[in-house]
N, C-alpha and C positions, 0 to 999 in steps of 0.2 A: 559319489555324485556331488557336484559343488552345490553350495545353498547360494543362494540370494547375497547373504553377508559374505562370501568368499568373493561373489562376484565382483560384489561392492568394494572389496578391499583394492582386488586388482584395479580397477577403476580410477580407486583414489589413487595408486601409487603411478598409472601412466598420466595423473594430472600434475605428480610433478614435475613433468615436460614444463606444464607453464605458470606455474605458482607455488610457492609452499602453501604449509596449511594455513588457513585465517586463523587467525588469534581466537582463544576461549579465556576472555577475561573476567577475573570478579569483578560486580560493580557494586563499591563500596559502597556508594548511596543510595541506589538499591537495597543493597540486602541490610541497612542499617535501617531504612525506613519500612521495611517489609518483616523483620527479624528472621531472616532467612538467608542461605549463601543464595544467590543470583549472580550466575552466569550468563553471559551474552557471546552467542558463537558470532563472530564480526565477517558474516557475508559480507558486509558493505565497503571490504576492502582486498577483496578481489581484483584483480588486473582492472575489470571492468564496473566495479562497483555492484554485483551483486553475482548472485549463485547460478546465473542460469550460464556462464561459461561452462558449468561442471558438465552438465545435459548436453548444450550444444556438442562440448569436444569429445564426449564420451558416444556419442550417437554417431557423429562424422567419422572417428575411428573403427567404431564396429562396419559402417558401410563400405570405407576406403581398404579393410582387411580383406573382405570379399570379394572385393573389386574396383583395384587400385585404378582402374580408369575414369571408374566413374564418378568423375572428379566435380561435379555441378550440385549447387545443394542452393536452396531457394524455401525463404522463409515471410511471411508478413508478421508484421512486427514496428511496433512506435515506440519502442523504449529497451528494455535491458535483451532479451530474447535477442533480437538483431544486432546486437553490440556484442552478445555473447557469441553468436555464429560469425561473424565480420569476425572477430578476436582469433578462432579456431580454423577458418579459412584461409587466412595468413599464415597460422602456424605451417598447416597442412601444406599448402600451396598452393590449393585448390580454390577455380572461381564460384564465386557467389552472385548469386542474387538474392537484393532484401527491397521486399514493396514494403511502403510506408504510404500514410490515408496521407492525401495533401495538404490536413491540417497540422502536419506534423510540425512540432518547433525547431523552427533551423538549430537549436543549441542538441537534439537528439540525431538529425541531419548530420553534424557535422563532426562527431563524438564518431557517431558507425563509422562514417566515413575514414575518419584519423584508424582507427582498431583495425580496419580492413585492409589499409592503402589500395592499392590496386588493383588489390586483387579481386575486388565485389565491384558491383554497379547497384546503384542505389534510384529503384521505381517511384516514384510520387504517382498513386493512383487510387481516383477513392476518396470521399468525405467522409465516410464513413468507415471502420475495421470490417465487417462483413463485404463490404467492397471488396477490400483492399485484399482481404482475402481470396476470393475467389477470381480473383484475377492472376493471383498467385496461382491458383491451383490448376487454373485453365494455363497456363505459363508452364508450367511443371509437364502437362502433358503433351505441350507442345514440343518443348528442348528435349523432352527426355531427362529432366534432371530428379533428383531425390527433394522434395518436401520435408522440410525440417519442421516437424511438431514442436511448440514451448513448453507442451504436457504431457500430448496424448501418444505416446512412443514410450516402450519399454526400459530404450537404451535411454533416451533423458530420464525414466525417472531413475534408473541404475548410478547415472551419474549424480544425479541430487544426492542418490543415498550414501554419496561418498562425504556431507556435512556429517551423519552420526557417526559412519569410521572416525574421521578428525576430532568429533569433541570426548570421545569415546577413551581414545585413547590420550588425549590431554588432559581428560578430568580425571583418569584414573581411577576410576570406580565409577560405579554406574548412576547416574543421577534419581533422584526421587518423581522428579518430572521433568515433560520436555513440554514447551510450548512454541506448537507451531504454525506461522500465517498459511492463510489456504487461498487462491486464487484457483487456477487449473489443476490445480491439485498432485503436480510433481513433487513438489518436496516434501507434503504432507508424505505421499505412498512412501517414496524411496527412504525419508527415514523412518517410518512407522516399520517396515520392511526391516529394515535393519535392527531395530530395537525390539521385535516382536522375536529375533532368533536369540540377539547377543543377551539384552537384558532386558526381559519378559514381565518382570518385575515393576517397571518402569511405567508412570501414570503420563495419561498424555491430555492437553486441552488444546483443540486447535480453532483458529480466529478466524475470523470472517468481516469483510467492510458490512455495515448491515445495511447497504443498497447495494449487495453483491451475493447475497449468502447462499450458493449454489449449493455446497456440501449439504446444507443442511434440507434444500428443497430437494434433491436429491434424496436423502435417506427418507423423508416424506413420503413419498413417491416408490421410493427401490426401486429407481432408476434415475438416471441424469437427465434433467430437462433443464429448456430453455425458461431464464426470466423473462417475463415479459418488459421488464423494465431495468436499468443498473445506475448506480449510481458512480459514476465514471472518476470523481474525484481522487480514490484508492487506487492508481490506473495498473499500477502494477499484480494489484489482487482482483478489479471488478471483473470477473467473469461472468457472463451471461447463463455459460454451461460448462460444468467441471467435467473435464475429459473423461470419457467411457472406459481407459485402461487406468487412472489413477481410481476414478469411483471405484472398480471392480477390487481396490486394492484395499478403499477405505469403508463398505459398505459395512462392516462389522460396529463402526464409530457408533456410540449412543448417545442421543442427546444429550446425555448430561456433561459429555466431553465438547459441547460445542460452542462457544462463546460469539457474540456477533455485537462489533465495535464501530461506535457510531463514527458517522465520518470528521466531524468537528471536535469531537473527545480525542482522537487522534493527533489533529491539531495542535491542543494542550500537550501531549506527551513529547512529538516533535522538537516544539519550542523548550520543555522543562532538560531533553538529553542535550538539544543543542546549547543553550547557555549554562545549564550546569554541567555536563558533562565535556562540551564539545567535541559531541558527535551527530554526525549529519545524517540523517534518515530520510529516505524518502517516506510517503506517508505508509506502503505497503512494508516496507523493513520498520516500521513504528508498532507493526500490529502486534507483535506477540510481548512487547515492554506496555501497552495501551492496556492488557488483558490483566497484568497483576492488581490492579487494584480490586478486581474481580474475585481476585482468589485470595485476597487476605487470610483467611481461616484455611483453608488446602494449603499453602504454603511455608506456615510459620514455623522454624527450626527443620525446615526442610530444604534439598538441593536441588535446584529449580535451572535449567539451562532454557534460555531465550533464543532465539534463533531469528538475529536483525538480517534481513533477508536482504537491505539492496541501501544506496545511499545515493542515488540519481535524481538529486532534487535540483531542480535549478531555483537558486535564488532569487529571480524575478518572479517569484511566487509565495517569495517571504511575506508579503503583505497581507495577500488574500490568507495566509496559514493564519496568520497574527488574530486579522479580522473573526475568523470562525473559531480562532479557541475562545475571543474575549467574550463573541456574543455564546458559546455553547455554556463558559462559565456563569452566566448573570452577570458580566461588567461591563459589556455594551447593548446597549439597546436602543433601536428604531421605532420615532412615532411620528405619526400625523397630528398636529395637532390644530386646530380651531384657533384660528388668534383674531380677537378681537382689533377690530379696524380701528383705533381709537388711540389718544396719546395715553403712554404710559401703560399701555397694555403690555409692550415687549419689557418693559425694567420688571412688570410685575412678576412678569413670570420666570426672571434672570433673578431674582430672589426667593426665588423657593429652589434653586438648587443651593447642594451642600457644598461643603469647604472641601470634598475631594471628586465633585461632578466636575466633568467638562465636556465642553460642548466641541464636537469632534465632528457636524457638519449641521450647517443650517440654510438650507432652501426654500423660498416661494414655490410653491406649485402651482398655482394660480388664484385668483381672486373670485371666486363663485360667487359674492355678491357682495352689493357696495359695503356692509358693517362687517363680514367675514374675510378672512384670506384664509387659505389651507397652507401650512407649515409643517415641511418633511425635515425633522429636527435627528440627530444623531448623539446620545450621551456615551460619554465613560466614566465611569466609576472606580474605584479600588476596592469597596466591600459591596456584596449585590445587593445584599440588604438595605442599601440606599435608596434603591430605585423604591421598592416598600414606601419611605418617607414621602418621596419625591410623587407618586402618584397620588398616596394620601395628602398633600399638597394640591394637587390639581384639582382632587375632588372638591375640595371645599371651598376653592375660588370660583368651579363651579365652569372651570374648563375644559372643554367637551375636545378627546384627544381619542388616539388610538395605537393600541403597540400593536407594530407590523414586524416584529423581529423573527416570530416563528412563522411568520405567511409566506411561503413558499412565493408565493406567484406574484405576492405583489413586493413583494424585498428586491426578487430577482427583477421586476418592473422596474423599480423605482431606485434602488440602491447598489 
């Protein structure tokens, strides 16, 4: 009888219909700052920039084997999911249907679209993904077509588990760890799946956005439930509730393998691969290079394989990336401050900064009363510990201010 890993094998070898394997590179600066070999299996240069081509085309093959007719496959989806079924629809020859919420960015719009050609129609329906979804599903019963799950199907997680085939047999021995992001939780099951038969040996930490962290409320619980809240930024990992068929695969995981990465620390990691490395991560392929710093002590003179799961960033979002690593680090910070209505109030306070502050936005927010004005002041700095100086400055002139950088509500208000 075949295992899981045979099955996996065959899997990987009908994917190279449409890719070779992705690279499994050292990264030298990595494992020179970590003292450890650090490998990165490069999802994010897949046909379509990440792994969920494997799923999609492995899932559509098993259906189209049983019945070559039934040629209609229909998925929701705002980003890599939809670009992986569009990609394997083409191959196939088979029509698609992909909903997208209609806050979708034309630059994801227009990426499925190219992957598909003609063969998909592309739904805009929905401000929201649970929209967007069930409209999909009521769609599906209507045509008679097949619903393509991005997790919760067997055959996708079979095709994820064709990554640990691939770096399995590139690395040539089995590695010490594997480190893997979690969202819906395919790629988690399918390689854990895989390295639980081949090499058993093998320690595993898997990642989580920490306004996403399903796996973990999950094993809470011993069972999969919905968050009541996510934080969307991770778009590729935030799930609200990790699939019923990957949980059942991961339920064994114990906390101590469970890492949860904040959204803005990701950020930093982002920006530190793409100028020093120049490589491009979306923030969900960030998460499992976000989690070493984590494991300094678990890792050291050991063989660590990363698993950069997707690269579908669009750069009109470099800024906002920039803004939340500098404020996650302590180099930028937001304050309200009190400015005295009076001349030479503004020089005074334009000298209590240091020779590496700079003043990165400066707003009136109104005048509340004739000797006061309220000022929504924005700094950068190059060491955080400046701002230290610069508040003990405020105090003592006796400047009545306030840091709004960690206020959720009023940053999002005001900045």
């Amino acid at each position: 009888m075949s295992s899981f890993a045979d099955h996996a094998r065959r899997a990987t070898e009908a994917l190279r219909d449409l890719f070779p394997p992705t690279p499994l590179q050292r990264n030298d600066h990595l494992s020179a700052r970590y003292d450890a070999e650090i490998w990165l299996k490069r999802e994010d240069l897949t046909p379509v920039r990440s792994y969920k081509l494997r799923g999609a085309f492995t899932a559509m093959r098993r259906v189209l084997s049983e019945d070559p007719v039934h040629g209609h496959f229909v998925c929701a989806s705002a980003g890599n999911h939809a670009q992986g079924m569009a990609f394997a629809c083409r191959h196939f020859g088979v029509r698609g249907t992909v909903f997208m919420p209609v806050t979708t960015p034309q630059q994801k719009i227009e990426k499925t679209s190219v992957f598909g050609g003609d063969r998909i129609e592309i739904r805009l329906t929905g401000d929201y993904f649970d929209q967007t979804l069930a409209a999909a599903q009521a769609f599906c019963t209507e045509a008679d077509a097949h619903f393509l799950s991005p997790f919760d199907d067997p055959d996708v997680i079979l095709g994820q588990a064709s990554v640990a085939i691939e770096f399995l047999d590139q690395l040539g021995r089995t590695p010490d760890l594997v480190v893997l992001p979690v969202g819906g939780g395919g790629l988690a099951a399918g390689v854990t799946g895989v390295m639980q038969e081949l090499s058993p040996e093998t320690d595993f930490r898997y990642v989580e956005p920490l306004g996403g962290a399903s796996l973990a409320a999950a094993l809470a619980t011993g069972t999969p439930v919905t968050l009541r809240q996510i934080n969307s930024f991770v778009d590729g990992a935030a799930v609200a509730r990790i699939g019923t068929e990957p949980f059942a695969r991961l339920r064994h995981v114990t906390a101590d393998k469970l890492l949860s990465a904040p959204e803005d620390r990701i950020c930093i990691t982002m920006l530190e691969m793409l100028n020093g490395e120049g490589i491009v991560l979306e923030p969900a392929g960030a998460l499992s290079v976000d989690a070493l710093p984590s494991l300094v002590d678990t890792i050291r003179e050991r063989t660590v394989v990363c698993v950069t799961s997707g690269g579908n960033f669009d750069f009109e979002r470099l800024p906002e990336v920039k803004e939340r690593a500098q404020r996650f680090a302590g180099l930028k910070k937001y304050f309200i401050l009190r400015m005295p209505q009076r001349p030479g109030a503004l020089r005074e306070f334009l000298t209590m900064l240091g020779p590496e502050d700079d003043i990165a936005r400066f707003e009136y927010l109104k005048k509340s009363a004739r000797n006061f004005g309220s000022v929504l002041i924005g700094i950068e700095t190059r060491e955080a510990e400046n701002f230290t100086d610069l508040k003990r400055k405020l105090d003592q002139a006796a400047f009545t201010y306030r840091d709004i950088t960690d206020d959720e509500a009023l940053s999002d208000f005001l900045i």
